[in-house]
Structures are given as structure tokens and as C-alpha cells.
C-alpha angles and dihedrals in degrees: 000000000000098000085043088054092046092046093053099050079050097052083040099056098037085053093051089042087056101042074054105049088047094052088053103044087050073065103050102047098041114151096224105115086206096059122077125223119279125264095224091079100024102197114229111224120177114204120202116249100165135110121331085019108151104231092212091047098036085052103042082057098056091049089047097052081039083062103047087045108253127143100253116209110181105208145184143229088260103056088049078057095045097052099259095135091080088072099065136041100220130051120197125191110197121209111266120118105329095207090059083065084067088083105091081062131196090329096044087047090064099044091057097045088041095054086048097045079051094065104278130129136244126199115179122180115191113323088023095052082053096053092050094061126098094228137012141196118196110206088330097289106151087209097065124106101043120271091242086068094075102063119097122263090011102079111125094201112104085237092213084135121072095205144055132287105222120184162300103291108239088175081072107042125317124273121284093031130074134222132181111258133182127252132213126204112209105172102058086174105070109105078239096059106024091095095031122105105262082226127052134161112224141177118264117204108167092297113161136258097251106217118175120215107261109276091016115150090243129141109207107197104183136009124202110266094229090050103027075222123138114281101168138018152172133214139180104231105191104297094343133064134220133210122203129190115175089195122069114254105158081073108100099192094183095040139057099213091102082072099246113104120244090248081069106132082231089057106042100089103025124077124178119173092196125075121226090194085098093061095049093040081056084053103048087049086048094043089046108042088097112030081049091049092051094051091043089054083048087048087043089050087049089050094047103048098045089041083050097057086039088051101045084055099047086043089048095051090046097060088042084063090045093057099043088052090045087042085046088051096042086057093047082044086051094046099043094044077051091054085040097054090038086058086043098049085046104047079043080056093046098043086054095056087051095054100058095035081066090042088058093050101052084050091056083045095053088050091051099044080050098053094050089050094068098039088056093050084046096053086046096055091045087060094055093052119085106239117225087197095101095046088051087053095055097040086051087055096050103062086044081061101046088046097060088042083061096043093053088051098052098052096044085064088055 
């Protein structure tokens, strides 16, 4: 009874913990653009800010995670280097000089795509959508990258997409300035596009043409407008997924809320009514599902674990209780079975008592029924004898008689 009774409460409260997580993560993944992410499962997204990290991007990105919600950690090179991404579940490169990333080096490399092929996501914007190719050509010069980029096992790049980086994309603006170009968005199925405008205006700063290899497992999601080319892009990347925007959409050229004031040499001559916020704030739900729900089943196990053993005492004190209060019933049972055998012993003892009170009155009956029984023979018999008594009587009377005849006389002589 007492391990039934421990297994249901458990059934009971993993069933409860589930209804809830699913509740919630029907929050957190909501497909309303308008809507951040909720606070129940805060993502952890750690922005670059390292070597060859633009300040204006860098900081455009940690307002924008700010304002979907997310906990921003800015970090450097060093602390790739030192193990700090498995602390988060999302990774951001900024635009800025793409070759400067090549500091973390081979070992840095690994940990990054490690921490992606894990379940973590990656979300690269310019430069950073650069670095996460698995080949690039820089203004078609067949020198650049260095020479030392081709050999096997040495390439710097991240390698997540399976295709070239080509740029930057002169058809657009020349290199070094910036212009507002149109975006198309040409998969209107992907969970990040399905409830974007098919349409959005967005900076361009010497972002690259994002071509996958032939055959390669790529979702393009939009295409410039003046090329038809990629310009962004997602990917599955083992257990983890990565985002890529060669334009630069964290920049909010009407607002400040980028943190960079509209006197900002970047803003002056650009205007955009629309926000893209709500496309990246569709990729970070998509880039984080996993790497969130992985972290919520660890936090489930946690929970689990420490409710079980919460549970299991409190479990534990409340059959003690039980068995003190049936301990406390068997003793009132016992006592009152001893007052009932005590009445009984005693009602047996009257009864008893009763009994031959009734046997010694029929007795007594049977004496007396006896006795009338002989008084009545006798009076009959009485009844059947001749009685002298009435002869005596008269005989008596008759010498009375004779005597006082006597005595007359013998006064009368006198």
C-alpha cells in the first residue's frame, strides 16, 4: 500500500509538471511577431564583442535581444577560448572586420562549432554571416583569403554553411558605404518567415551573396531584390541550427532604440518606416527551440529529482501519521472489544443468574403444584367419607336436655 501510494503522487506530479511545461512552451514559441519571448525560460544569448566587432552593430544586437527579452552577455575571444558557451544557448556574431574573428583560432573554432553541433544556436549578420560560410571570395580576388585558408584542417571560416560568400555587392552600393535595399522573401513556409511581410527594406553594408553548394540542405528564405541572390538564410548544423543575414537588420534607422541616436553618421541619409526586429526575434525562437528545450528537460530532471525526494518525505511523514492515527485506532478498537467482552462476560454471568433464579422457581412451582395437589385429594376424599359430627351434636344436646329436665325436677321437690 505504501509504495502504491508513492508511485501514484509520482505519476500524479510528473503528469501536472508536463501539462505545465507545455502550457508554457506554447508561450514561449508563439508565432505572434509582436509578442517577446517569455520570462519563464529567459534565452541566454552571448553577443561578440572581440576583436574585429563593429560598436554600432554589436550594440544595435544587445538592444535588440534586450528587447525581445533575452539575458545579453557581451563576450570576448578569450572567454570562447575559456568554455563560457555552455552557458548560453545562443551565440551572435555582429558585422565589423570578419578576418579579426580569426583570433580564437583552430581551438576556438571547435569550441564554437561544437557548442552549435550540441544543440546551440548561431546567428551571424554581415561579417558574421561571412565567417560562418565554408568558402569566401572577396571581390573576386583569387588571393583572399590567404593562401594558408585552403589547406585542409587549417581553414579559419566556421564552415555551418555548405556554400561561398561572395561580395560585397557592388550591384547594390560600392564597398565601404551603405544603401537601403529590398528584400524578398521567397519561403513563406519556415516557422521564422510564415508571419513576416513578404516584402522589408533593410540596410546593406558590404554583406555577402549567400550561395549554397548544389544539392546542398539549405533553406533560403529571401533573395535581394537587385540580384535575386541569398540573402538570408537558415541551416540545421548537427543538433543545433544557424541564421545568417547578410544585410544588416538589427539596424533600426527611424528609431533609437538601437541605441544609437538618429544624428548617427550610419542613419542621416537612410529612413525605413518598418522594423526587422520581428524577423530576428522569429529566428532566435527558431535557433533556440532546441538548445531551450534541452535545457528545460535538464531543469525537468532537476525538478524531478529534488520534488521526488520532497515528495517521498512528505510522503514518508504522511504515512507516519497515518500509522500513528491507525496505531492510535487499533488501541481505542482493543479497549473498546475489552469493554465489549467485559459487558459480554458480565450479561453471560447474569444470564446465568437468571437462569437459575427460573430453575429454582419452577422448582418451587413444581413443590407447590405438588402440594395442591394433595390438599385437593385430601378434600375429596373428605367429600366421599360419612361424617359422625352431626350425630355427636345431637347426642350432645340431648343429655343437655335430660340434665335440665333433672335439674327442674329436682328443684321443684324442694
Amino acid at each position: 500500500m505504501r509504495k502504491n501510494l508513492s508511485v501514484f503522487v509520482l505519476v500524479l506530479w510528473i503528469a501536472c509538471s508536463l501539462c505545465g511545461f507545455f502550457c508554457d512552451l506554447s508561450n514561449v514559441y508563439a508565432t505572434d511577431s509582436s509578442t517577446t519571448i517569455d520570462e519563464t525560460y529567459i534565452i541566454r544569448v552571448a553577443v561578440y564583442n572581440g576583436s574585429g566587432a563593429g560598436r554600432d552593430t554589436l550594440l544595435a544586437q544587445v538592444k535588440m535581444y534586450e528587447w525581445m527579452g533575452c539575458a545579453v552577455t557581451t563576450i570576448t575571444g578569450q572567454d570562447i577560448l575559456d568554455g563560457c558557451l555552455d552557458n548560453f544557448d545562443l551565440l551572435s556574431y555582429p558585422g565589423g572586420h570578419y578576418p579579426a574573428y580569426w583570433e580564437i583560432g583552430q581551438e576556438g573554432k571547435r569550441k564554437i562549432r561544437d557548442f552549435v553541433h550540441s544543440g546551440g544556436g548561431y546567428l551571424g549578420i554581415c561579417a558574421g554571416a561571412w565567417w560562418a560560410c565554408d568558402y569566401m571570395v572577396w571581390m573576386d580576388d583569387p588571393n583572399y583569403p590567404p593562401p594558408e585558408y585552403h589547406v585542409e584542417g587549417n581553414e579559419s571560416n566556421l564552415d555551418f554553411f555548405p556554400g561561398v560568400a561572395r561580395g560585397p555587392i557592388e550591384e547594390i552600393t560600392p564597398f565601404g558605404t551603405g544603401k537601403m535595399t529590398g528584400i524578398t522573401f521567397v519561403n513563406r513556409t519556415h516557422p521564422i518567415t510564415n508571419s513576416i511581410p513578404e516584402h522589408l527594406t533593410v540596410l546593406y553594408w558590404g554583406g555577402p551573396h549567400l550561395l549554397p553548394y548544389d544539392g546542398a540542405n539549405v533553406s533560403v528564405l529571401a533573395t535581394f531584390d537587385v540580384t535575386g541572390t541569398p540573402a538570408i538564410v537558415a541551416l540545421e548544423y548537427g543538433k543545433g541550427r544557424v541564421f545568417l543575414c547578410s544585410p544588416h537588420g538589427e539596424i533600426e534607422e527611424d528609431s533609437d532604440r538601437d541605441g544609437m541616436p538618429l544624428s548617427f553618421y550610419i542613419k542621416e541619409d537612410f529612413t525605413d518606416p518598418e522594423s526587422d526586429w520581428p524577423l530576428f526575434l522569429e529566428a532566435v525562437k527558431w535557433l533556440t527551440l532546441r538548445s531551450t528545450l534541452s535545457r528545460m528537460e535538464e531543469l525537468t530532471d532537476l525538478y524531478r529529482d529534488s520534488g521526488v525526494q520532497e515528495l517521498t518525505s512528505k510522503i514518508s511523514d504522511l504515512e507516519d501519521e497515518m500509522q500513528r492515527q491507525s496505531e492510535s485506532v487499533n488501541a481505542k478498537l482493543e479497549a473498546l472489544e475489552a469493554q465489549i467482552q467485559s459487558i459480554q462476560g458480565a450479561l453471560e454471568d447474569e444470564l446465568d443468574n437468571l437462569s437459575n433464579s427460573v430453575m429454582s422457581l419452577e422448582e418451587e412451582n413444581t413443590e407447590l403444584g405438588e402440594q395442591l395437589s394433595y390438599v385437593q385429594e385430601t378434600q375429596m376424599q373428605e367429600r366421599a367419607t360419612p361424617s359422625n359430627t352431626p350425630y355427636i351434636i345431637s347426642g350432645i344436646s340431648l343429655g343437655i336436655s335430660i340434665v335440665a329436665l333433672i335439674l327442674c325436677f329436682l328443684r321443684t321437690r324442694d
